[in-house]
C-alpha positions as CSV (number, residue, x, y, z in Angstrom):
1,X,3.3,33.3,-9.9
2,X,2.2,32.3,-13.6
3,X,0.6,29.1,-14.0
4,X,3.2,27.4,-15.6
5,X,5.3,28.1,-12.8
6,X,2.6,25.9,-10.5
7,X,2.7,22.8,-12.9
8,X,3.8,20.3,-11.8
9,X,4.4,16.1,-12.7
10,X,2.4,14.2,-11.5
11,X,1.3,10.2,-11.6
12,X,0.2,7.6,-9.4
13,X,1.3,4.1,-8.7
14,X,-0.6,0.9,-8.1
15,X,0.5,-2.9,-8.2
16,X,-1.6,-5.1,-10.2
17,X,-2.4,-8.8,-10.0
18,X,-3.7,-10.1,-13.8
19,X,-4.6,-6.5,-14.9
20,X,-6.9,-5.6,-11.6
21,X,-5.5,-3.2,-8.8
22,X,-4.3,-4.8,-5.8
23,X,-2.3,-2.1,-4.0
24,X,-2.1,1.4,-4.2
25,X,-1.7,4.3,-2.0
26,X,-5.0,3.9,0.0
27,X,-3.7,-0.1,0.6
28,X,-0.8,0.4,1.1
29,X,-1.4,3.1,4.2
30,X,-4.0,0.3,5.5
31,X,-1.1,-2.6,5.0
32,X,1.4,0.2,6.9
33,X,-1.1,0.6,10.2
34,X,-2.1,-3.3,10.2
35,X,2.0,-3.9,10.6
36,X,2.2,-0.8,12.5
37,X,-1.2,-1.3,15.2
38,X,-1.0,-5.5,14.9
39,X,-5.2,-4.9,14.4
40,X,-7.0,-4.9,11.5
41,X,-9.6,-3.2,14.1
42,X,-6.8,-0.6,15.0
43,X,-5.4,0.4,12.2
44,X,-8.9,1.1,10.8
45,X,-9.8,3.4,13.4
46,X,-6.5,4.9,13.0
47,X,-6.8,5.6,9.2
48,X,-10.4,6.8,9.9
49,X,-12.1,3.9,7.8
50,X,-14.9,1.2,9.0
51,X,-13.5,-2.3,9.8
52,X,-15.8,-3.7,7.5
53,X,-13.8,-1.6,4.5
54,X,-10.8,-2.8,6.0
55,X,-11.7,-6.1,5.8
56,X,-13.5,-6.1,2.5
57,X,-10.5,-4.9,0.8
58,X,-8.1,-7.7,2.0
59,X,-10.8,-10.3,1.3
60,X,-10.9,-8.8,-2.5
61,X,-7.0,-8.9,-2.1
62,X,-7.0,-12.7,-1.0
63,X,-9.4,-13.1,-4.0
64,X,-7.3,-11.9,-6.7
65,X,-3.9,-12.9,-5.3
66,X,-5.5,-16.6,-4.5
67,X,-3.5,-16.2,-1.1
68,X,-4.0,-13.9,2.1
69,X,-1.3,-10.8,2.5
70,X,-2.5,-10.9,6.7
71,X,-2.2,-13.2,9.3
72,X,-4.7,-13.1,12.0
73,X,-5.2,-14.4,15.1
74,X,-8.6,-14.7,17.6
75,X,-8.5,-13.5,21.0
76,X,-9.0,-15.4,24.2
77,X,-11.0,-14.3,27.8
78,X,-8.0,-12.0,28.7
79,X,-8.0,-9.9,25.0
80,X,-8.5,-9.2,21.7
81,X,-7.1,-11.2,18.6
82,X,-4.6,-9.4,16.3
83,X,-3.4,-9.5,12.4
84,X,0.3,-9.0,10.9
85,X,1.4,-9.3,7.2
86,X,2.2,-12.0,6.3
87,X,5.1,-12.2,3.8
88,X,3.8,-11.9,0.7
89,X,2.2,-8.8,2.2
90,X,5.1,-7.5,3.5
91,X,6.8,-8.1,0.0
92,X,3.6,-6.1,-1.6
93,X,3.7,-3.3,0.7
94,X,8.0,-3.1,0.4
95,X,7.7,-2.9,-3.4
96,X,5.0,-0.6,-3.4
97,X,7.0,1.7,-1.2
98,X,9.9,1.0,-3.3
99,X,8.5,1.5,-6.7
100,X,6.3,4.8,-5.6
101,X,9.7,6.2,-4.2
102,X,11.4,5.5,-7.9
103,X,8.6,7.1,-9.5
104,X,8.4,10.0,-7.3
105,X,12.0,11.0,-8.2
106,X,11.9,10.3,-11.6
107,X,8.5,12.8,-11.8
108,X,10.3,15.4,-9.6
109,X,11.6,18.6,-10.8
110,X,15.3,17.0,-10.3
111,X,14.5,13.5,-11.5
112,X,13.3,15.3,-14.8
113,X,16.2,17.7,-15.0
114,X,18.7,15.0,-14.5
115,X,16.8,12.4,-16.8
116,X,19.2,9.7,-15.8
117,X,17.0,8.3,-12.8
118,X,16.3,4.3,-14.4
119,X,12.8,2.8,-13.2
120,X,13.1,-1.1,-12.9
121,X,10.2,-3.3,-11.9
122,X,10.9,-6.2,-11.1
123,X,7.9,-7.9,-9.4
């Protein structure tokens, strides 16, 4: 196979919050597990991170946004507390999924073939 043939498009997609990063591909698989695992504690072991990265990136999220994308909730004697998104986090992580998809196709072999695929962003 030449090496033209293994070229390929490629780019990556990030949302941004008064020209710093809030959510990219890394946040956005830590936003999925939290929804996904209902633990912040969880869904770090399950992405193979530390809490304490876990944490530290939604505090620098509620920083920049000036409002928290999880809810949490402490535990009692019986168990341990929990986290969701809340909505603005689900609206982060939905756009992010739906923006990456529109970018993925328009970068793909058929997407640049076709040349008709229209990227919108309406955040």
């Amino acid at each position: 196979m030449s090496t033209r043939a293994k070229l390929r498009p490629s780019c990556k997609v990030w949302i941004e919050c008064d020209g710093k990063p809030i959510l990219g591909r890394g946040g956005a698989a830590i936003l999925e597990q939290i929804e996904k695992q209902q633990s912040i504690s969880k869904a770090a072991e399950k992405l193979g991170m530390s809490y304490r990265y876990v944490w530290n990136y939604l505090n620098d999220a509620k920083s920049l946004l000036g409002e928290p994308i999880v809810e949490t909730h402490k535990g009692g004697k019986v168990g341990g507390g929990g986290a969701r998104l809340n909505e603005l986090g689900k609206y982060l992580l939905r756009e992010y999924n739906r923006i990456s998809k529109d970018v993925e196709m328009y970068v793909s072999d058929k997407g640049l073939r076709r040349r008709k695929t229209e990227l919108t962003c309406d955040l």
